[in-house]
C-alpha positions as CSV (number, residue, x, y, z in Angstrom):
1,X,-31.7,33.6,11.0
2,X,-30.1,32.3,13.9
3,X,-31.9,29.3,16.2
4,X,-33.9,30.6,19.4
5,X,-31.7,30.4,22.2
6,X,-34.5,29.8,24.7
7,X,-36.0,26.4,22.9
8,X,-35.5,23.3,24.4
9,X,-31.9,21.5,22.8
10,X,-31.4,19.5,20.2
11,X,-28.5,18.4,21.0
12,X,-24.6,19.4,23.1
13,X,-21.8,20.2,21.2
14,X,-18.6,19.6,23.6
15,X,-15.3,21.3,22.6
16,X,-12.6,20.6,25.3
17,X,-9.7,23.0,25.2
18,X,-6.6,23.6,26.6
19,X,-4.2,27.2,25.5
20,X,-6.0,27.2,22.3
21,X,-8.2,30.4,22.7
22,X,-8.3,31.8,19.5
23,X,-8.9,29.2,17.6
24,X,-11.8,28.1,20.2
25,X,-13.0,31.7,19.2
26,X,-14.3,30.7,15.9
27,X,-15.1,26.7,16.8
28,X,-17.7,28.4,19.3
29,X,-19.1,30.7,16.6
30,X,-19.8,28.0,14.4
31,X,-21.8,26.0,17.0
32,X,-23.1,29.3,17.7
33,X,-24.5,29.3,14.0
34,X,-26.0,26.4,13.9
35,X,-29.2,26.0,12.3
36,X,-31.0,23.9,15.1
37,X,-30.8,24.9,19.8
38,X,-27.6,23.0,20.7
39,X,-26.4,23.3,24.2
40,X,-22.5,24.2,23.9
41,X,-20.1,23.1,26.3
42,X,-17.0,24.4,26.9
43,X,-14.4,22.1,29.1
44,X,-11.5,24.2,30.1
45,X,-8.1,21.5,30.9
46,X,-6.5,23.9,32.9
47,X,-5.1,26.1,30.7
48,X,-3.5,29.2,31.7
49,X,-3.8,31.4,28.4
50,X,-6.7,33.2,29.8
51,X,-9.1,30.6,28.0
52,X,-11.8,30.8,30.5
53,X,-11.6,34.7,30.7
54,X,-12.1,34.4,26.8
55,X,-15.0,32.3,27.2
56,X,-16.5,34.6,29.9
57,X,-16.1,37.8,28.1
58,X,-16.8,37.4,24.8
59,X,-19.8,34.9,24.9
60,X,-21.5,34.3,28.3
61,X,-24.7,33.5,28.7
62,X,-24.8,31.5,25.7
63,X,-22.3,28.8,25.9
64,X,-21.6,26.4,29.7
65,X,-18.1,26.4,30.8
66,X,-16.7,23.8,33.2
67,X,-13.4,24.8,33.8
68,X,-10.8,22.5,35.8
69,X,-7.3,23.7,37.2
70,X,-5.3,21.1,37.0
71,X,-5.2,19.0,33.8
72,X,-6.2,15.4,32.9
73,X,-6.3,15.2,29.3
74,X,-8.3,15.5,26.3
75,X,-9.7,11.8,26.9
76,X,-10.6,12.0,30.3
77,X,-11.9,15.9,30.1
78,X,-14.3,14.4,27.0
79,X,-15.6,11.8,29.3
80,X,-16.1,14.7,31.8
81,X,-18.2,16.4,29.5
82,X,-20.2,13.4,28.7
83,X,-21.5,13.4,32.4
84,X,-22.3,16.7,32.5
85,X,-24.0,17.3,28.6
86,X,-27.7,17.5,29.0
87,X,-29.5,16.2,26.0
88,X,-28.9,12.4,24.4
89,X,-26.6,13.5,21.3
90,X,-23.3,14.7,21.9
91,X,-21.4,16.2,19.2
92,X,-17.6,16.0,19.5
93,X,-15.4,18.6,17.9
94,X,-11.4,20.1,18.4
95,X,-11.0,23.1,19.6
96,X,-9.3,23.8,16.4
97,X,-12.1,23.0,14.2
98,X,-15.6,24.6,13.5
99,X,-18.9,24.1,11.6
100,X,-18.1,25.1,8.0
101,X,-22.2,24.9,7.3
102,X,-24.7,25.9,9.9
103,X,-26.5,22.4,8.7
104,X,-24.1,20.1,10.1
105,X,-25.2,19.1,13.5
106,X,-29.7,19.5,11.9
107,X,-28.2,16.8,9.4
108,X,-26.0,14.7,11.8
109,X,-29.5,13.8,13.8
110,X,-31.2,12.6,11.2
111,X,-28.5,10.4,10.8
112,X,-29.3,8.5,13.8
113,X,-33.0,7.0,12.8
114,X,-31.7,3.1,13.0
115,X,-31.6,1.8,16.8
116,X,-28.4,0.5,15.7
117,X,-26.6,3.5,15.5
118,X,-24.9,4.8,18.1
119,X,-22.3,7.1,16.8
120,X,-21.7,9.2,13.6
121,X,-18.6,9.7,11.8
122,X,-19.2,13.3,10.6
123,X,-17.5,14.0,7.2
124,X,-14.7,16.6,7.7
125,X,-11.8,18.5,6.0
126,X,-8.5,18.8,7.2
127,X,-8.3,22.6,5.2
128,X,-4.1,22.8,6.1
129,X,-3.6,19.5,4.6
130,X,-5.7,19.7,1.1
131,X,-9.5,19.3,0.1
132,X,-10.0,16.0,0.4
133,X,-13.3,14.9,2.5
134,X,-12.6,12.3,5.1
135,X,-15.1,9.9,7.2
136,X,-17.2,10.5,3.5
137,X,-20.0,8.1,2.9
138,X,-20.1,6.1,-0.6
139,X,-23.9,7.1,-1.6
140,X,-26.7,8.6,-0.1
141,X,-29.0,5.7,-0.4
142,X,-28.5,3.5,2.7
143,X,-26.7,3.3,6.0
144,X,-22.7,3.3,5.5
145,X,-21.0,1.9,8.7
146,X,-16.9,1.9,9.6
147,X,-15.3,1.0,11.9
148,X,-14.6,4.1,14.1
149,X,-14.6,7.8,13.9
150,X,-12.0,10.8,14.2
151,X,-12.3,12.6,17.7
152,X,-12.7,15.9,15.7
153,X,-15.6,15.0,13.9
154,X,-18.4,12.9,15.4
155,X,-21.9,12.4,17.1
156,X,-22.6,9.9,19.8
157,X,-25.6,8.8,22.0
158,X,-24.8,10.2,25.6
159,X,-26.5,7.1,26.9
160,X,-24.9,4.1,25.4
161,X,-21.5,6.2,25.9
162,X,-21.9,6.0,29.5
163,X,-23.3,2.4,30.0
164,X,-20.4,1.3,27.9
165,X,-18.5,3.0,29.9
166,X,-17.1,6.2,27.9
167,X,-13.2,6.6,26.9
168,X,-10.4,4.6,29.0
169,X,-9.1,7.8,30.7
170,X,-5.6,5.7,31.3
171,X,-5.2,6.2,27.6
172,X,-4.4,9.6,28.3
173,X,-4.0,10.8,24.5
174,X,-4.7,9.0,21.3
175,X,-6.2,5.7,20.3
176,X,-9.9,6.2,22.5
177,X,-12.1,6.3,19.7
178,X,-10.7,2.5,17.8
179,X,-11.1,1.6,21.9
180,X,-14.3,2.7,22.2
181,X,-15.5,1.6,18.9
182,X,-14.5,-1.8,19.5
183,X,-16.7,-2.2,22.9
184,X,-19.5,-0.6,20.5
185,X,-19.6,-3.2,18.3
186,X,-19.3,-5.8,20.6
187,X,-22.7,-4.6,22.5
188,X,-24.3,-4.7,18.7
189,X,-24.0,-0.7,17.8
190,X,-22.5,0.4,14.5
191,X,-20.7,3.7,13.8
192,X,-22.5,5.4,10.7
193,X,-20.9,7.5,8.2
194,X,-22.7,10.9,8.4
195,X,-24.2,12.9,5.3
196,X,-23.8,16.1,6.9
197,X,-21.8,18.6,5.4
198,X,-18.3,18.8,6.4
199,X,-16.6,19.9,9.0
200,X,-13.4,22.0,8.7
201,X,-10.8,21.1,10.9
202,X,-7.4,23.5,11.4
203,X,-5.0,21.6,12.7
204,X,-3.0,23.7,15.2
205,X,0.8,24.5,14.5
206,X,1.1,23.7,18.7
207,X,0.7,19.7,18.4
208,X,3.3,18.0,20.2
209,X,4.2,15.0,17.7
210,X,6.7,13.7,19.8
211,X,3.9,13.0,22.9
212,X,1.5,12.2,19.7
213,X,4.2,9.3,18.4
214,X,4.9,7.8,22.3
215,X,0.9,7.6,23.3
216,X,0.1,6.4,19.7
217,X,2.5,3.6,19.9
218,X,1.6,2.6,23.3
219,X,-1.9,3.1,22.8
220,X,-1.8,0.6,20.1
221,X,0.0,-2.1,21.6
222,X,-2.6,-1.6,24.7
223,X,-5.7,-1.9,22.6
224,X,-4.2,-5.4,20.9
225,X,-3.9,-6.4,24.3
226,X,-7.4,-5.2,26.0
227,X,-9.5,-5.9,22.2
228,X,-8.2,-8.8,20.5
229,X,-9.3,-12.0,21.3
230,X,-7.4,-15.6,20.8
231,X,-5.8,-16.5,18.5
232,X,-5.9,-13.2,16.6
233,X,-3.4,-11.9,19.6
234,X,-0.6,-14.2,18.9
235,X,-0.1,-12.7,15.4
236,X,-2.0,-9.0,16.0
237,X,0.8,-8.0,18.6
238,X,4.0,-8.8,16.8
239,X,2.6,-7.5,14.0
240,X,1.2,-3.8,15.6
241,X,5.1,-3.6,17.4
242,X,6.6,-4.0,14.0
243,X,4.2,-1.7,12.1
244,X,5.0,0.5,15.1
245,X,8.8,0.3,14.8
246,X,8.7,0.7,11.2
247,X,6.6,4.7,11.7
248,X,8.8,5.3,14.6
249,X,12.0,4.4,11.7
250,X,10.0,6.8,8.9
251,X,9.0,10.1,11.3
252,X,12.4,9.8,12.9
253,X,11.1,8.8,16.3
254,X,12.1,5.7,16.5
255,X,12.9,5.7,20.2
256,X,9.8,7.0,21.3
257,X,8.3,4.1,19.5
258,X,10.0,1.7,21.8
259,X,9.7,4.0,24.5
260,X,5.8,3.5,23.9
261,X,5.6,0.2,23.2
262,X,7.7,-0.6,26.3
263,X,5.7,1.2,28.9
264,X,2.5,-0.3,27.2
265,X,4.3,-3.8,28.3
266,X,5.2,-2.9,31.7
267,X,1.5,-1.7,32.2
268,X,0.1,-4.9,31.1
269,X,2.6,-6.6,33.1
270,X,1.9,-4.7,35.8
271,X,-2.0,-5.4,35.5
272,X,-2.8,-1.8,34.7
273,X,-5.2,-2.4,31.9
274,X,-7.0,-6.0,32.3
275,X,-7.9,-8.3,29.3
276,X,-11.6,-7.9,28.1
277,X,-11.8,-8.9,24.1
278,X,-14.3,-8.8,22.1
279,X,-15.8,-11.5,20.2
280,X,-13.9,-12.7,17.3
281,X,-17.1,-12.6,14.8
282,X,-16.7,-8.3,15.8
283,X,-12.8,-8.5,15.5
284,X,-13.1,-9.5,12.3
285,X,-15.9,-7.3,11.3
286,X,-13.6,-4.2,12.4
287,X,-10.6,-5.9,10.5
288,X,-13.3,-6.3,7.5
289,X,-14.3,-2.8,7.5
290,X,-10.8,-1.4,8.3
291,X,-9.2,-3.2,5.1
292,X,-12.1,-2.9,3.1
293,X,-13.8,0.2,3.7
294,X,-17.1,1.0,5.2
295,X,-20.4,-1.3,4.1
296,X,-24.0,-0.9,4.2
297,X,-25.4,-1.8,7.6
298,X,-28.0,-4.4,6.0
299,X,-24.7,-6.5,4.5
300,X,-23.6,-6.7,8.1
301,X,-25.9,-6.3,10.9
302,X,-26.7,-10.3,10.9
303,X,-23.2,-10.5,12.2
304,X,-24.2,-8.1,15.3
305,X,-25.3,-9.1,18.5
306,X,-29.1,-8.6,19.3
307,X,-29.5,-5.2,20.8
308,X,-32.2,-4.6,23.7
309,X,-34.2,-2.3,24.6
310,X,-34.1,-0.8,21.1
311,X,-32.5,2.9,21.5
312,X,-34.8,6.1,20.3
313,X,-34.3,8.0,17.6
314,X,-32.6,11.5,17.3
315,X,-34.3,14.2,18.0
């Protein structure tokens, strides 16, 4: 029995997609499915595969399309859709994912009944890869937190996201969420790992690795710069470059590594993307639950910063 359409949402589910319209077929019938009223928003990047015309066509009425003709990107389009979403949980997923249970977003929003949650990191399957269950929690019996999510698979609250100020649009592809995260933490918030059941994410044959490899690698030496406070920074940047240089040696892309890493320095240089670290209690934290793995929220949230007002709960 599917949700009535007309009741009030529980929630938006943003998908922003760019010449991807089959697979954005299914991810939209899966939110579709889902057991709870979601709003679903399309965000059309300007692509010219007839996604739009898809979108139109096939399921109208039922889903909100914003579609924009020129491109900006899968960061700044999600920031986009922030703005416009209409209830205070947004739901992230690719356009080359979907909903493998119609239980996944009515399970995500019980998730969020701590203040100190403002984001979920939604267990998910890359099904082209193998089985295995990422962003999975370690029992069922308290809050898990990590350090950040996957872009595919996670929840947010549409209010913090803004005030915080969203993704860092200049990122342009790869690296927001780790960004994000970090600002997160430093205002008190934790990311949770969701018990929901999985998601199931196809990842398309059409990624560009080599653009993948250059933002990656610049995106990282720009987040050591923006993120990590002194004197972490002296021996966090050589170390990210070399790490870097090393993948970029292993994938056969080794000069889009330094091609990366070398714009990411001219951009600093150029006073593109301005110093604003956290504090180095929440650097640590993140390196903590990075190495580590994810913790129970009581273990750490004496190492937060006090949050006020206290946010609501989920719907």
């Amino acid at each position: 029995m599917l949700p009535d359409r007309s009741a009030q949402p529980k929630a938006t589910v943003l998908i922003t997609t760019k010449n991807r319209k089959e697979e954005l077929r299914d991810a939209i019938k899966s939110v579709l499915a889902q057991s709870v009223p979601v709003e679903t928003l399309i965000i059309d990047d300007g692509s010219t595969d007839g996604t739009s015309d898809l979108v139109t066509s096939e399921f109208g009425n039922a889903v909100r399309l914003q579609r924009y003709e020129q491109s900006a990107g899968l960061i700044g389009r999600r920031n986009d859709g922030a703005q416009l979403a209409s209830t205070p949980i947004i739901f992230s997923i690719d356009d080359d994912a979907a909903f493998a249970s119609r239980y996944t977003v009515e399970q995500t929003l019980a998730n969020f009944d701590d203040p100190r949650v403002a984001a979920v990191a939604i267990p998910f399957i890359n099904v082209r890869q193998d089985n295995s269950i990422r962003q999975i929690v370690p029992g069922t019996v308290e809050t898990y937190v990590c350090s950040s999510y996957i872009g595919t698979a996670h929840a947010l609250r549409r209010d913090l996201f803004l005030k915080l100020g969203g993704y860092v649009r200049d990122l342009v592809h790869q690296g927001e969420e780790d960004d994000f995260c970090a600002r997160l933490y430093d205002a008190g918030y934790v990311v949770r790992i969701g018990t929901a059941d999985p998601i199931h994410h196809f990842e398309s044959p059409n990624r560009n690795w080599g653009r993948m490899t250059y933002y990656g690698q610049r995106n990282n030496i720009l987040y050591t710069w923006q993120n990590v406070p002194m004197p972490d920074f002296l021996v966090h940047l050589p170390a990210t470059s070399l790490k870097g240089l090393i993948f970029g040696v292993k994938v056969r892309r080794f000069w889009l590594t330094v091609k990366g890493q070398s714009v990411a320095v001219g951009q600093i240089v150029a006073g593109k993307f301005p110093r604003r670290p956290v504090r180095r209690c929440i650097y640590r934290l993140l390196r903590e639950l990075r190495k580590v793995g994810p913790r129970p929220l009581r273990e750490i949230e004496s190492r937060l910063p006090a949050i006020s007002p206290a946010q609501p709960a989920a719907p």
